[in-house]
N, C-alpha and C positions, 0 to 999 in steps of 0.2 A: 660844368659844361666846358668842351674846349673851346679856344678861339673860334678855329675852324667853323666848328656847329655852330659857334653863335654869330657869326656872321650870316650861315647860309640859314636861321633861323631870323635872320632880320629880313632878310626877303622874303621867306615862307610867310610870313606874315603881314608883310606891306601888300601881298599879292592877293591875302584874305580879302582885304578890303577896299583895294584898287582892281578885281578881276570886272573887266568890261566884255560887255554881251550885245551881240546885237539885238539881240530878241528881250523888250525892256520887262515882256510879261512877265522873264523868269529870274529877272532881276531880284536879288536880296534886299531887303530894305536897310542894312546896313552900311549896302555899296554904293546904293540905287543912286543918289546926288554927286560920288566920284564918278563913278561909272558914264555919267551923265556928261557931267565937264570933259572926264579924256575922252569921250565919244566926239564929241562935239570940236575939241581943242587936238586933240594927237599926242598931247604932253602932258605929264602931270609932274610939280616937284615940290617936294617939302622937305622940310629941314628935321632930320631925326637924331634925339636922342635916347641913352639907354645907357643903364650902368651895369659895368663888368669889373670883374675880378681884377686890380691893379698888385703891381710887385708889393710884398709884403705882407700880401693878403688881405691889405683893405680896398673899398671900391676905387671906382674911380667913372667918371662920368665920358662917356664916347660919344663926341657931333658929328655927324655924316649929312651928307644930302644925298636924298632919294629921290632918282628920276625913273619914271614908268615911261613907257612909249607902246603905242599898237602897233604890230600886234606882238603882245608876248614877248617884249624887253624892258628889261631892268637893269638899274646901276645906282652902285653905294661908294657913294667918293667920301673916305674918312677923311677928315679935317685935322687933325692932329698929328696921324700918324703917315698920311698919305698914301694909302693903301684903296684899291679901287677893287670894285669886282664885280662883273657883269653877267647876268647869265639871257638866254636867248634859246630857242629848240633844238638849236644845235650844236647846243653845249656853253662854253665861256670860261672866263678867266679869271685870277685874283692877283693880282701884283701887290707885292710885300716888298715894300724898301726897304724896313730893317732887317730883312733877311737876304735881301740881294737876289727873290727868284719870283716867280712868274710861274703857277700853279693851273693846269690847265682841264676843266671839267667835260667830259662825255655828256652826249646827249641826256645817254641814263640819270647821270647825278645832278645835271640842270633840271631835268624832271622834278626832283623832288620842290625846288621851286617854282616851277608851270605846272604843275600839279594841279594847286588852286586857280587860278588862271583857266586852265582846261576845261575842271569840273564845272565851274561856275558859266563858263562861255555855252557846253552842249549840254551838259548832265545834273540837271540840277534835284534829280534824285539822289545824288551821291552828299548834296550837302543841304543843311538842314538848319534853320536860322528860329532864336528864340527868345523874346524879347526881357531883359529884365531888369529893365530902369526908364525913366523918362527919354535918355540915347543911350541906352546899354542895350548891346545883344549879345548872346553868344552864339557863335558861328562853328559848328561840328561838321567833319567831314566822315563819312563812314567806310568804312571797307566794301568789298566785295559783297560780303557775308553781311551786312548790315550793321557787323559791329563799330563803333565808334573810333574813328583812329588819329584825327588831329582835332583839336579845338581853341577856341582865343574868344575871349572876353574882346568887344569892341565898343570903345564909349568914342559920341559923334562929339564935333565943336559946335558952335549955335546957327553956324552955316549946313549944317548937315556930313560936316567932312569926318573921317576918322583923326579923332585927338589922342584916343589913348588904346596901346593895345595888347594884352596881357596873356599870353600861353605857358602853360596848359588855361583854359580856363578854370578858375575857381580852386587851383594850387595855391597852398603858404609859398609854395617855392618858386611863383608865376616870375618868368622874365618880363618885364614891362618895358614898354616902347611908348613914347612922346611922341607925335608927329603934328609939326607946327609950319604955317607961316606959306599953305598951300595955294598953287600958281599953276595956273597952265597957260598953254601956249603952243604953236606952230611945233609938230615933231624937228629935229633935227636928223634924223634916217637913222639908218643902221651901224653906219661908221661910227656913231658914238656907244655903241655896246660892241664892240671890238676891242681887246686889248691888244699891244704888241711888246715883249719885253724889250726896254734900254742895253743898250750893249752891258756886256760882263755879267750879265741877270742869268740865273742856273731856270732854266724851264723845265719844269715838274709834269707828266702828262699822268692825275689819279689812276689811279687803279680800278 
């Protein structure tokens, strides 16, 4: 996996399990108690970790905090590396300091993060929730054509929150995610999912 993806696959996946609906009937039961709090709150943040490929080929463990806000923003501020990245419907950012540039996403490619967001907010034919532990579910999103096209194991904490969260589901090769130490609170608006690059920062506008 590259950085890149595995960044924009830690929000693909916080989004599983933080997509908030107004409509509670069509609510996931995997979501159902987040969903509940940032309904009620406007914020949501917890502390996530996740381990990735370090220099020399062994791991190495990555802390970020993840903040949700309604409707339909995100933001993953790393802790080590102080890299930030935000995505929102019309589009977002990733600011890399050790690379000195400022990466900038289309609608299109923030999609692939509101995705789950989307589905879960109007269409809840497209995903499909299946219980397989006392807090395990796994959560499938399907395609157009019915076929299966993303999925992630999600195990709750004993508050009902998402603790642990693993895609693909039920891969040897599952990337796993910790999410701890969950708060909400008053949104702070939209100026906090805006990036802007620092002078001398090279800005990248994807392809």
């Amino acid at each position: 996996m590259t950085h890149r993806r595995s960044f924009v696959l830690v929000l693909v996946l916080a989004l599983v399990a933080a997509a908030a609906t107004a409509v509670p009937a069509r609510a996931l039961e995997s979501s159902r108690v987040l969903e509940r709090e940032l309904g009620s709150s406007g914020r949501a943040e917890a502390h996530l970790r996740y381990a990735t490929a370090g220099m020399g080929g062994g791991a190495r463990t990555v802390n970020a905090l993840l903040a949700l806000e309604l409707p339909e923003r995100a933001r993953l501020d790393v802790t080590s590396t102080g890299e930030k990245i935000v995505t929102r419907p019309d589009g977002g950012e990733w600011l890399q300091p050790s690379l000195r540039q400022m990466l900038k996403f289309r609608p299109q490619q923030a999609a692939a993060a509101l995705r789950w967001w989307k589905v879960l907010l109007g269409d809840d034919s497209r995903a499909r929730e299946r219980r397989t532990g006392e807090h395990t579910y796994v959560v499938t999103l399907l395609g157009p054509g019915g076929a299966p096209e993303d999925s992630a194991e999600v195990t709750l904490n004993s508050r009902g929150l998402p603790l642990r969260l693993a895609a693909p589901a039920g891969s040897p090769d599952a990337q796993v995610y910790r999410l701890e130490g969950w708060r909400f609170m008053r949104p702070r608006g939209p100026a906090g999912f805006k990036l802007a690059a620092p002078a001398g920062y090279e800005v990248v506008s994807l392809p």
